[in-house]
Every structure is written in structure tokens, then in C-alpha cells.
N, C-alpha and C positions, 0 to 999 in steps of 0.2 A: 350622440355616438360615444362619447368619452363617459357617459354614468353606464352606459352598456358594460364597454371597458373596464371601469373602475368595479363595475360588478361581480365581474370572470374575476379579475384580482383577486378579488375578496373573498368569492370561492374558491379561487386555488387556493388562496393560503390559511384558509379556516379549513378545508376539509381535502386532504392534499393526497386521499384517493379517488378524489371526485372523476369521473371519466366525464369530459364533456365530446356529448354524441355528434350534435349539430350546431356548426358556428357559421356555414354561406350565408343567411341569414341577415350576418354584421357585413357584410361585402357589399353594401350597397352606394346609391350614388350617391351620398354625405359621406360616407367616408373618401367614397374613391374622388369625390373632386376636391376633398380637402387634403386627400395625397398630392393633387394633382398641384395644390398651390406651395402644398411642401416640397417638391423637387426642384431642384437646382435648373433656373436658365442654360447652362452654357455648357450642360450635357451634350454629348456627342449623340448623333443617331444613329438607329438599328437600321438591321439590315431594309427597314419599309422608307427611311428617309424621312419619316416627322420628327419634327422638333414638337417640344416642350410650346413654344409660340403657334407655331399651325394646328398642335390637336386641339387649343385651348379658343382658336378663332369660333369653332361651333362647340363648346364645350358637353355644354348641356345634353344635344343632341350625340356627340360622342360618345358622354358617359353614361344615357340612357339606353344606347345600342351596345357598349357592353357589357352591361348589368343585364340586356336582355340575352343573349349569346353565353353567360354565364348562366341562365336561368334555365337554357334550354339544353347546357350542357353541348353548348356547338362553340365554347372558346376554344382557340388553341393557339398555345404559345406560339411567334414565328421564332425562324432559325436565327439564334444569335448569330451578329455580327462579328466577325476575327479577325483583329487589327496584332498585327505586333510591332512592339513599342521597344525601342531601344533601351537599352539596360549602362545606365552610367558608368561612365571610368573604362569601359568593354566595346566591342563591336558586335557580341551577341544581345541578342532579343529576346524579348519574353512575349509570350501571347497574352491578348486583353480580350475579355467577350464582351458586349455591347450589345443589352437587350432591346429588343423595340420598343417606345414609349409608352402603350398602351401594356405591354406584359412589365415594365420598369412599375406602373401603378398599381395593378393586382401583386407584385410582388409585395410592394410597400403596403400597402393593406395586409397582406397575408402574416407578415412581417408583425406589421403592430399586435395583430390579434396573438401569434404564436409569441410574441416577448411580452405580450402581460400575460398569460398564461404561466410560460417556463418561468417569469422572474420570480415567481414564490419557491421555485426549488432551486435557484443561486443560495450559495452562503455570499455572506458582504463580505468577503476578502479574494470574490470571483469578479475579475476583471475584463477579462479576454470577450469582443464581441457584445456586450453589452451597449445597452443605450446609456448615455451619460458617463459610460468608462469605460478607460480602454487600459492594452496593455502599460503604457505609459504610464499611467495613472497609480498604477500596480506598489 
């Protein structure tokens, strides 16, 4: 999955009006269960109530019934979760969304594909939202 990746790279930035038509293709279950070992334990859950531990108990069987519901174009996001979280030093709150774990993967998939894609058209003094740097960094 990563020489796939390293490849879209390579063509963004060797030929950087390249339109790429079809990428679903990379959304499959090597990526998405290597999302799935990428995301953080001690995530809070969406509004379906899995955790990160219970989707991962049948994993295989999860992420071959996603991939397939993405295939047949019958996935759909559920409704984020709406937590609000208090705002320090304050007695006002901010709102937090909290996706379901199954759409927090496809996200993170969609995610890696669109930032090696868009990272050939950062300049290296573009900070903000970046993987490996942030604004702090700056």
C-alpha cells in the first residue's frame, strides 16, 4: 500500500496537472486495517458506542464488510456524536463531534491518500494541518 502511495506522490509532483480520476481502488482492507492499528486506544465513541477494542475483536470480518458496503456504494457515514466540553478559566463550553469508529477509518484512509496527493503542492514553509508539522512548528 505505501509504493502505491509513494507513487501518487511521485506523480503529483513530477507532473502537477496530472488529474487523478480514480483512487477507491487504494481504500481497501490493508489499508483500512492498518488505519485501524494506527488509531489511538482511548478514543471516545460515536454515536454507534464501538470502541477501537470491540471493532478490532472480529476485525477481519468488519473490515471485509466495509470494503464491501463501500464497493457497492451502500456506506454511509453515521451522525456524529455532540459532546460539549468545557472551555478552561470559563463556565462556557465548546462543542466536540465524535465520529463513529468505522467512519474515524475511512476518514483516516481518505485522509492519507488526499495528503500525499496535496503534499506536492505545499511550499516547505506551509505548516498549518500538515502531517509531521504543525503550527507550532512554524
Amino acid at each position: 500500500m505505501e509504493t502505491k502511495l509513494a507513487r501518487i506522490a511521485e506523480i503529483a509532483k513530477e507532473r502537477p496537472e496530472e488529474r487523478f480520476t480514480s483512487l477507491a481502488h487504494l481504500v481497501n482492507e490493508t489499508m483500512l486495517t492498518n488505519c485501524h492499528l494506527e488509531l489511538e486506544k482511548r478514543k471516545a465513541p460515536g454515536v454507534d458506542g464501538v470502541t477501537k477494542e470491540e471493532y478490532g475483536r472480529n476485525l477481519l470480518q468488519n473490515i471485509r464488510d466495509l470494503v464491501e458496503r463501500m464497493k457497492r456504494q451502500a456506506y454511509k457515514p453515521q451522525p456524529v456524536k455532540r459532546t460539549f466540553i468545557p472551555k478552561l478559566g470559563t463556565d462556557k463550553t465548546r462543542p466536540l463531534g465524535i465520529p463513529a469508529y468505522e467512519d474515524k477509518l475511512v476518514q483516516k484512509a481518505l485522509s492519507k491518500i488526499l495528503n500525499t496527493i496535496y503534499e506536492a503542492e505545499f511550499l516547505d514553509c506551509s505548516f498549518g494541518f500538515r502531517p509531521n508539522r504543525g503550527c507550532h512548528d512554524a
